[in-house]
N, C-alpha and C positions, 0 to 999 in steps of 0.2 A: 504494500500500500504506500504512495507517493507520502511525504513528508507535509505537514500544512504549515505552510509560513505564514506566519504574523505579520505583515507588510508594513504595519506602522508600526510596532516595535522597532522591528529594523531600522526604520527612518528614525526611530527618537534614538537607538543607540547610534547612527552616525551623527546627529544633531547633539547627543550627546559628547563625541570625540572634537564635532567641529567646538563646542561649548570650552572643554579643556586644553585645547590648544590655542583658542583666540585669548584666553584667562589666562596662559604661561607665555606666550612667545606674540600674541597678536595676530589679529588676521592675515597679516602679511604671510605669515605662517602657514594657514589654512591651504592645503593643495590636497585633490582627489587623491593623492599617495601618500601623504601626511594623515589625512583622513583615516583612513583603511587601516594604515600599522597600528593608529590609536585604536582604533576600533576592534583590532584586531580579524580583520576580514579584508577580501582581495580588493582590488582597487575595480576589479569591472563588477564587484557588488554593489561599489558606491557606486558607480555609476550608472548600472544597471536603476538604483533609484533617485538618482539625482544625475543628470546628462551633463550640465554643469556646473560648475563654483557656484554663481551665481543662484541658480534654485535649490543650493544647498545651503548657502548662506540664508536664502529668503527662508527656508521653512524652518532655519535654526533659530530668528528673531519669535516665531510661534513656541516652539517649545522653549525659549527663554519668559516668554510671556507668562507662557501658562505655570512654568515652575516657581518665579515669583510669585506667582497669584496663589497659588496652593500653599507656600510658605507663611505669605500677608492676609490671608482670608480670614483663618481662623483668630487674627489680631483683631477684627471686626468685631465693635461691640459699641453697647451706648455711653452717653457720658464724656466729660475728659479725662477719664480715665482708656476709654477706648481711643480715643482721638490720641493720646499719648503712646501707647501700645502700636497702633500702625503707623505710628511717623516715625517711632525707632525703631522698627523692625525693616524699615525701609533704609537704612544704614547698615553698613556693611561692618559689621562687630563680630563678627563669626566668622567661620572659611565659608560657607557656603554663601552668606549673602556679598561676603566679598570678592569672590567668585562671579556673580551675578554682575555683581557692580561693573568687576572688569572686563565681564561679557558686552555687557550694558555700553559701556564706553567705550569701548574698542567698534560696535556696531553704531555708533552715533560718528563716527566718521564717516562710515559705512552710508549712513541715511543721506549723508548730504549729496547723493552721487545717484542714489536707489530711489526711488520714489516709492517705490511699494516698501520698501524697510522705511523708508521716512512715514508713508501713510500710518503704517506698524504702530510707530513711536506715537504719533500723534494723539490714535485713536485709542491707545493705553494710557496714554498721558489724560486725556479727557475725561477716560472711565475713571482715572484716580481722582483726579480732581473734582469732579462731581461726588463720589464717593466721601473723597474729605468734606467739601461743601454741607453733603448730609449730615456727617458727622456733627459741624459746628452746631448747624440748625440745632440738631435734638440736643446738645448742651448747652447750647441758648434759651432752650427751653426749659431744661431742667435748672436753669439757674446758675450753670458752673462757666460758661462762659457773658463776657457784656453782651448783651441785646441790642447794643447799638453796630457791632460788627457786622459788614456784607462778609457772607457767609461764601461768596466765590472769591474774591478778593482773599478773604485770608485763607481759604484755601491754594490761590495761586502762591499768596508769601510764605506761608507753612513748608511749600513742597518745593521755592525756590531754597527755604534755608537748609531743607532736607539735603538737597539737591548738593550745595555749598558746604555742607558739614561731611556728607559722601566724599567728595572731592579731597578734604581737607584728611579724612580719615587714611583712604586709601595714599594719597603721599606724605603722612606720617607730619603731618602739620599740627593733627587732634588726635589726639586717644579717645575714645572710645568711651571714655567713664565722659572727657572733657566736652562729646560731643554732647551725651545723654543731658550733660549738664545746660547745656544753651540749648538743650531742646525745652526741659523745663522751665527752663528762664526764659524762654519767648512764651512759652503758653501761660507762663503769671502773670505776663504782661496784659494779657486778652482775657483774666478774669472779669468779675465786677469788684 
């Protein structure tokens, strides 16, 4: 009896290999034969599901997506207590989310050139941001944060300084405790 292949498996373990070599050495890195040794599989498998770089790149921005999202989902809760929980989990303080980050940023060069990896970005950017937005609302309502705050506004500065304390993390500018710490101290600022 023929063997049954998982066909998205396969894709997420080479999406996986392209993930660990753009996070150690950078996309430059990234080659269908580079691929395959990580992955451990031939190079005409990668290619057999990815024809090129290029739709192998595109469908590794999706499974960077989705494995953030599974990582920051269950930070999701009400409150700012919640609203503190996914903005530091969205900092890279671990190997995994630093990992992410360096996937992350190594594919934001990537966007400026791709249009569909830049759509990518965009339209994960929006979801979180919206997401954050929510957030504020219901602790606006519960009274932990001012009532006077636009709740998309300081979702966009929440996730600019996310953003800025990542940056600052990963080239050893901020620790990790120091980042948590001005994450805190912007969110007192937005009490009542």
């Amino acid at each position: 009896m023929p063997k049954r292949v998982d066909h998205e498996q396969r894709r997420r373990l080479i999406a996986g290999a392209v993930r660990r070599i753009a996070a150690d050495r950078g996309l430059e890195a990234v080659s269908l034969g580079e691929v395959a040794t990580e992955a451990g599989i031939s190079k005409g498998l990668v290619q057999h599901y990815f024809p090129t770089r290029d739709a192998m790149l595109r469908y590794t921005t999706g499974t960077l997506r989705d494995q953030v999202e599974t990582r920051v989902q269950p930070q999701f809760a009400s409150g700012l207590t919640g609203l503190r929980a996914v903005l530091v989990s969205l900092l890279p303080l671990d190997e995994e989310s630093r990992t992410e980050a360096l996937v992350a940023n190594a594919f934001i060069v990537r966007a400026l050139k791709d249009p569909e990896i830049a759509d990518r970005f965009r339209v994960g950017h929006e979801q979180l941001r919206e997401a954050v937005a929510a957030m504020i609302t219901a602790a606006q309502e519960d009274g932990d944060l001012d009532a006077k705050l636009d709740p998309i506004q300081e979702a966009d500065l929440l996730l600019a300084v996310i953003a800025g304390l990542g940056d600052a993390v990963l080239l050893g500018h901020r620790t990790p405790a120091e980042a948590t710490s001005l994450v805190d101290l912007h969110l007192s600022r937005l009490t009542p």
